[in-house]
N, CA, C and O of each residue as an XYZ file, in Angstrom:
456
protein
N      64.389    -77.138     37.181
C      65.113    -76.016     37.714
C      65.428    -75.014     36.602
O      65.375    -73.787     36.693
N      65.811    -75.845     35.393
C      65.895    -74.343     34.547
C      65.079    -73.425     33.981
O      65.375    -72.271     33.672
N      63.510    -74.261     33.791
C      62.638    -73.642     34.095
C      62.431    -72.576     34.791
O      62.212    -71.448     34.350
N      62.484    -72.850     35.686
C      62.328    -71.462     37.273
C      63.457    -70.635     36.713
O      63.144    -69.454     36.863
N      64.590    -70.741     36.154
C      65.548    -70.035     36.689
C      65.589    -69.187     35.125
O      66.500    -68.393     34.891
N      64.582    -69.447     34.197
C      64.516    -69.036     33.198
C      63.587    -67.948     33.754
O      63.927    -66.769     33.856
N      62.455    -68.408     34.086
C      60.748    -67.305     34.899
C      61.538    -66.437     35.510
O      61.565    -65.379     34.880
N      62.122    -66.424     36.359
C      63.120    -66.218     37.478
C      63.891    -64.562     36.717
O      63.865    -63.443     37.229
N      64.468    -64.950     35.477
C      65.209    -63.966     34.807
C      64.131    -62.732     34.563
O      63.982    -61.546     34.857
N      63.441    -63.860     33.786
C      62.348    -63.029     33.097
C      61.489    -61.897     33.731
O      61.179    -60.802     33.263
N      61.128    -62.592     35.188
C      60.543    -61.506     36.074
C      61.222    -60.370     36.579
O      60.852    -59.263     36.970
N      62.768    -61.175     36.417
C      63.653    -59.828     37.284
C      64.015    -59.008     36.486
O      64.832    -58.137     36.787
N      63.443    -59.127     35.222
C      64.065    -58.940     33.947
C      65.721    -58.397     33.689
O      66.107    -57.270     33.378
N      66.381    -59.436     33.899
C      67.529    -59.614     33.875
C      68.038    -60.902     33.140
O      67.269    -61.856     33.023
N      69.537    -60.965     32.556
C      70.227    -61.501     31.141
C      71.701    -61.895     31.684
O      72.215    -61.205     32.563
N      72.300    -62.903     31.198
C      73.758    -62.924     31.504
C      74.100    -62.924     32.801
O      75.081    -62.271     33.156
N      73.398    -63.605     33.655
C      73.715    -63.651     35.355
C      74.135    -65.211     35.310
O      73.858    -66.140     34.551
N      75.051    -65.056     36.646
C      75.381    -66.213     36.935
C      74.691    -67.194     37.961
O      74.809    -66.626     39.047
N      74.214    -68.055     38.097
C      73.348    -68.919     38.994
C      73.067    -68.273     40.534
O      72.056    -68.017     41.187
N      74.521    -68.154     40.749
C      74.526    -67.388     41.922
C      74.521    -66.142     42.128
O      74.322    -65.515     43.169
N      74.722    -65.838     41.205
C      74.596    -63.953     41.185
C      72.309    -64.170     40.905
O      71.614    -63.211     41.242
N      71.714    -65.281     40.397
C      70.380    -65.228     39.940
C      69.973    -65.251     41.523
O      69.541    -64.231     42.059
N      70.157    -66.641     42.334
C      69.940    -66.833     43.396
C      69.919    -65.738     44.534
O      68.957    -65.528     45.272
N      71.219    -65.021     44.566
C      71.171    -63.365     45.834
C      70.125    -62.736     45.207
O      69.575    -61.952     45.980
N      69.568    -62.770     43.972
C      68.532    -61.414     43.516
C      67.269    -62.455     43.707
O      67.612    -62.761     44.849
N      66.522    -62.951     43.577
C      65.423    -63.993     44.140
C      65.376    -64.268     45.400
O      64.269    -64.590     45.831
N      66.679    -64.222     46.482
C      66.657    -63.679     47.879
C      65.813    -62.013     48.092
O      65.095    -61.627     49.015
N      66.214    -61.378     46.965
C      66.571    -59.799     47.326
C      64.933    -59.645     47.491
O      64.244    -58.984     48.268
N      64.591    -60.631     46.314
C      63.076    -60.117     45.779
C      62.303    -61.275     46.142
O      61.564    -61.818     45.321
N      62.439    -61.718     47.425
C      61.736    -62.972     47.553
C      60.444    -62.960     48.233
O      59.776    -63.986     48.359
N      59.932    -61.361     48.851
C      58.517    -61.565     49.121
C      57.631    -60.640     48.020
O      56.416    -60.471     48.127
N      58.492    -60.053     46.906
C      57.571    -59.696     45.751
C      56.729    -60.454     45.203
O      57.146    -61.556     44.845
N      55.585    -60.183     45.011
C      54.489    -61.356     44.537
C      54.451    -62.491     43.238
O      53.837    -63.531     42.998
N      55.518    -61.620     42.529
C      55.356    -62.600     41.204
C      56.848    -63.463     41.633
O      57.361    -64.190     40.783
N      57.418    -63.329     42.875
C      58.321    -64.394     43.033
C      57.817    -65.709     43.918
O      58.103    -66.905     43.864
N      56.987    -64.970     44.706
C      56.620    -65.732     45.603
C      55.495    -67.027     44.501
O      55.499    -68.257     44.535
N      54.936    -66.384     43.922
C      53.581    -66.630     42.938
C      54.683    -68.357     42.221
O      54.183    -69.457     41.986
N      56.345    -67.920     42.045
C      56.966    -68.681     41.065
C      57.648    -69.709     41.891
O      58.008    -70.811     41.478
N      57.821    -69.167     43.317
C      58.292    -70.695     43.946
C      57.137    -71.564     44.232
O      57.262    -72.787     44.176
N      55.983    -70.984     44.547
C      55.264    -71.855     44.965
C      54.358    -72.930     43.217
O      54.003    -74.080     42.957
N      54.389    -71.926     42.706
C      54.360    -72.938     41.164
C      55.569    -74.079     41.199
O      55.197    -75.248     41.298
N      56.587    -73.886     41.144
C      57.740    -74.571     41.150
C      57.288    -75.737     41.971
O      56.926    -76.805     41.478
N      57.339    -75.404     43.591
C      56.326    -76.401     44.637
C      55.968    -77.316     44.194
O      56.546    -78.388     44.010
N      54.424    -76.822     43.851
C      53.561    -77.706     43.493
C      53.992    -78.057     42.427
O      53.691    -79.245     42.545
N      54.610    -77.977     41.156
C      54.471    -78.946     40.218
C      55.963    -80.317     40.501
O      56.089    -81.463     40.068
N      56.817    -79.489     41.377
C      57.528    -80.545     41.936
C      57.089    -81.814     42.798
O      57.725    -82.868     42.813
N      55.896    -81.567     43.524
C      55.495    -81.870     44.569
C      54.420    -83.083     43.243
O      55.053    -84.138     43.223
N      53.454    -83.185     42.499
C      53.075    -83.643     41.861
C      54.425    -84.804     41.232
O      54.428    -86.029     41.347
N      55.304    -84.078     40.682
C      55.988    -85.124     39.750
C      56.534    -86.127     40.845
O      56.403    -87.338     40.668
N      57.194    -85.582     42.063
C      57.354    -86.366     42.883
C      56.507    -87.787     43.113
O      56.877    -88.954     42.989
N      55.052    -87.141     43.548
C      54.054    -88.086     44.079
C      54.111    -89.395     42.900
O      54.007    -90.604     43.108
N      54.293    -88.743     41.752
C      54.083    -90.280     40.584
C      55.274    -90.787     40.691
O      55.347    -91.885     40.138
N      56.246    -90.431     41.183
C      57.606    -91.261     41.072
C      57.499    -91.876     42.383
O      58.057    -92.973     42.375
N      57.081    -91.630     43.303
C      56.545    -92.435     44.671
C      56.015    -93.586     44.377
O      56.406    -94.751     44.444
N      54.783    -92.919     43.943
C      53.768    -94.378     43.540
C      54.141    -95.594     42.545
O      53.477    -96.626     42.453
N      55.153    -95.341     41.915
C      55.801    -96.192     40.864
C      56.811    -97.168     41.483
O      56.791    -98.394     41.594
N      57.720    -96.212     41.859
C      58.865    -97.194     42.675
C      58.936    -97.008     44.113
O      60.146    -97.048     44.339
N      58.394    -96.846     45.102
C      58.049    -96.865     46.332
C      59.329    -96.889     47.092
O      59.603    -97.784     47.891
N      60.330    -95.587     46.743
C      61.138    -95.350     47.344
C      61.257    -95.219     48.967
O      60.257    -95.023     49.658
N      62.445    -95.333     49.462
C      62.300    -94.787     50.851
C      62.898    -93.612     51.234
O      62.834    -93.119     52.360
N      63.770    -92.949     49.808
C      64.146    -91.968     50.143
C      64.369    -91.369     49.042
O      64.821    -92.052     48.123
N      64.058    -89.603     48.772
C      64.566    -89.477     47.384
C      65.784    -88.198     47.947
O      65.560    -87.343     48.803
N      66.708    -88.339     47.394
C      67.849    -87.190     47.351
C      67.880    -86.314     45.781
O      67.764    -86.624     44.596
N      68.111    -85.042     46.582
C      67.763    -83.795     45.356
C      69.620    -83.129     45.340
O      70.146    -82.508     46.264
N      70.167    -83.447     44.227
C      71.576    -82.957     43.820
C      71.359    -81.612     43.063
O      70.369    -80.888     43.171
N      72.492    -81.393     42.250
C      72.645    -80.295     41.193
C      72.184    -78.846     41.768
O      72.702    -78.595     42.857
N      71.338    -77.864     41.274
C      70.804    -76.536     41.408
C      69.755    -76.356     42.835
O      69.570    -75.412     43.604
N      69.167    -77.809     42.749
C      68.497    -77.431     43.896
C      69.187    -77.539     44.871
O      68.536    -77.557     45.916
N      70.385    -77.631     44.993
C      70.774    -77.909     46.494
C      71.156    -76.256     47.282
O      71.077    -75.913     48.462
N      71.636    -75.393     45.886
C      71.922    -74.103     46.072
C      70.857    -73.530     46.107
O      71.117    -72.327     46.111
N      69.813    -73.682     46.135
C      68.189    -73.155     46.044
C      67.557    -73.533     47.271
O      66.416    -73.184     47.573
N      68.472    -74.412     48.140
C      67.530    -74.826     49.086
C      66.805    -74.214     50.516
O      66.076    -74.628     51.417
N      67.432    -73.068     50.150
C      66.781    -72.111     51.553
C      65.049    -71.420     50.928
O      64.151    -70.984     51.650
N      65.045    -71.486     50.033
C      64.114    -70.935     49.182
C      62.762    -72.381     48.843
O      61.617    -72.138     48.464
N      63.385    -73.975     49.140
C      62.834    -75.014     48.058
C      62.655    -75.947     49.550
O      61.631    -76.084     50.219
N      63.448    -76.278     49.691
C      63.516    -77.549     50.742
C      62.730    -77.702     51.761
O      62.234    -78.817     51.917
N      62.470    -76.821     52.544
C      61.410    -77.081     53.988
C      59.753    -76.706     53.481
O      58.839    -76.987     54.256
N      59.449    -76.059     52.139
C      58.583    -75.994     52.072
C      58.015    -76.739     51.035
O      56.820    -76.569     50.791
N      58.941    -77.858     50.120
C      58.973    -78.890     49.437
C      58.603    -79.600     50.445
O      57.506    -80.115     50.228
N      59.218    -79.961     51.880
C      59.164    -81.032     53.050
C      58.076    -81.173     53.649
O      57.632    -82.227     54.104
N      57.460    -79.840     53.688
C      56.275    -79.540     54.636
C      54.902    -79.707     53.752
O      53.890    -80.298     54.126
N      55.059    -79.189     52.760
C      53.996    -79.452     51.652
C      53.960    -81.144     50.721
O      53.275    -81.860     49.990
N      54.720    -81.078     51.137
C      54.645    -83.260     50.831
C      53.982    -83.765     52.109
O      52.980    -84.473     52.019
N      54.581    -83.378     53.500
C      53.564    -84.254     54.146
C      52.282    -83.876     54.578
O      51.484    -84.544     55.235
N      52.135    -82.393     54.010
C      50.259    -82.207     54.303
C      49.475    -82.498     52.934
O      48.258    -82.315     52.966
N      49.866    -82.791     52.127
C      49.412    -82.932     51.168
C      49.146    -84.456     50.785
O      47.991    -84.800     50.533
N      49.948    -85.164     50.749
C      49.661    -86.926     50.527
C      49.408    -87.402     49.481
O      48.640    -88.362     49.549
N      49.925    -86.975     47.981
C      49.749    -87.268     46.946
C      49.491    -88.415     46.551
O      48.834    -88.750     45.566
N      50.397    -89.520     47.897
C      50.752    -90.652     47.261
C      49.817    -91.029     47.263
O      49.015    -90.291     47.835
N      49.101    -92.622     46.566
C      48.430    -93.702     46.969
C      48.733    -94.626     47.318
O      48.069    -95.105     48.238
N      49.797    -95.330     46.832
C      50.713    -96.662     47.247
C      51.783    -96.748     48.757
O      52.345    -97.804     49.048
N      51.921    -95.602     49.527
C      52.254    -95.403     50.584
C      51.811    -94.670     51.360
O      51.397    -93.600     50.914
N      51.734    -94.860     52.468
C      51.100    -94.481     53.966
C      51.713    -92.927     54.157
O      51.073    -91.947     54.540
N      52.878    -92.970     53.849
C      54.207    -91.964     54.539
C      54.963    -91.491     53.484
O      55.397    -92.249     52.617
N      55.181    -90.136     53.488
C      56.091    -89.486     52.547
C      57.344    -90.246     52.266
O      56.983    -91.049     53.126
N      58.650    -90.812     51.800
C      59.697    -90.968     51.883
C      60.623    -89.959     52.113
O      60.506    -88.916     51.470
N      61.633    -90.100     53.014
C      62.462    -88.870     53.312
C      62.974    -88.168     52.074
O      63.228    -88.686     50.986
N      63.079    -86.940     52.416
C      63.783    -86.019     51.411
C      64.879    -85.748     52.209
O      64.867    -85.690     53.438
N      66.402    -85.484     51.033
C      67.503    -85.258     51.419
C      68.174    -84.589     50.035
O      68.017    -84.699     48.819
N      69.148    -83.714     51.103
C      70.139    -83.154     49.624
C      71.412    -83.922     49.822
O      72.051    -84.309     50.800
N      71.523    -83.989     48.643
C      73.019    -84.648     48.164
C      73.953    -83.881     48.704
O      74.125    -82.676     48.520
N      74.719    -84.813     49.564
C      75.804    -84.397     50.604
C      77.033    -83.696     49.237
O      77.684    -82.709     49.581
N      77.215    -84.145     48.075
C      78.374    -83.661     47.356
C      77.836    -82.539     46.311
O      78.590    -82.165     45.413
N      76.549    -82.015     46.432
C      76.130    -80.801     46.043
C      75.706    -81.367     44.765
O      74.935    -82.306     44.570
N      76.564    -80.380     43.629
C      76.328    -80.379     42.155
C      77.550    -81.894     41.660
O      77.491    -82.883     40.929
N      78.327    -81.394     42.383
C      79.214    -82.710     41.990
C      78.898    -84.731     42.092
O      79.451    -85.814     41.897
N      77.890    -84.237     42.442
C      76.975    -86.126     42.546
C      76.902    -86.638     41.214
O      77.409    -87.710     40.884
N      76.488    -86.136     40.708
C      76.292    -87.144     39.279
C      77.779    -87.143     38.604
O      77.901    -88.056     37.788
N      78.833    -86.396     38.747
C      79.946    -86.548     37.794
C      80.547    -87.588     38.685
O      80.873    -88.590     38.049
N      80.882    -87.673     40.442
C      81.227    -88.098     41.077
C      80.586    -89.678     40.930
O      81.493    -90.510     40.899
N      79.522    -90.137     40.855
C      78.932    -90.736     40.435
C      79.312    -91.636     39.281
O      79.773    -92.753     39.515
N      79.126    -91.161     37.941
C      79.790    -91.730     37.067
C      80.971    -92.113     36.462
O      81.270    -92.806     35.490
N      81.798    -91.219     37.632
C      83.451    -91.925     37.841
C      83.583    -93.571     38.082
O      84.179    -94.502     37.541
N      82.746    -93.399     39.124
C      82.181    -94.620     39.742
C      81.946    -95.819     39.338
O      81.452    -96.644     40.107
């Protein structure tokens, strides 16, 4: 994610924004080509790292916390949709569900209270 959100600046060429102030302007500019060009990079190389973490531990479900969860109108259904036409895996038949972390960004601190 910080990746993207680094490209992200760079294209908008913009400095000193706040996540969410980055996010409304990547809405603003979201069928300009070099944005569109950067989610779907994002996609696919998510969509890859995924598939090897599938095939390794043969999850049944993976949940996405932190930045992507605020990204997810932009990430999520076409992360969802492009996992199951695609089929990276080898070791399973069936995508494992994707889900966002019900406590947002706060999962992992919440978490290690724990």
């Amino acid at each position: 994610m910080k990746r993207f959100k680094e490209k992200a600046k760079k294209i908008l060429n913009i400095d000193n924004i706040t996540s969410e102030e980055l996010l409304e302007e990547i809405k603003r500019n979201k069928d300009s080509y070099e944005i569109k060009n950067l989610i779907d990079e994002y996609i696919d190389n998510l969509i890859i790292g995924l598939s090897n973490v599938i095939d390794i531990f043969e999850p049944e479900a993976i949940s996405f916390g932190g930045s992507f969860v605020y990204f997810k109108d932009l990430f999520y259904e076409k992360l969802v949709t492009e996992m199951q036409k695609r089929k990276y895996t080898f070791n399973k038949d069936d995508v494992p569900k994707i889900v966002l972390a019900e406590l947002k960004n706060d999962a992992g601190m919440i978490g290690a209270i724990l």
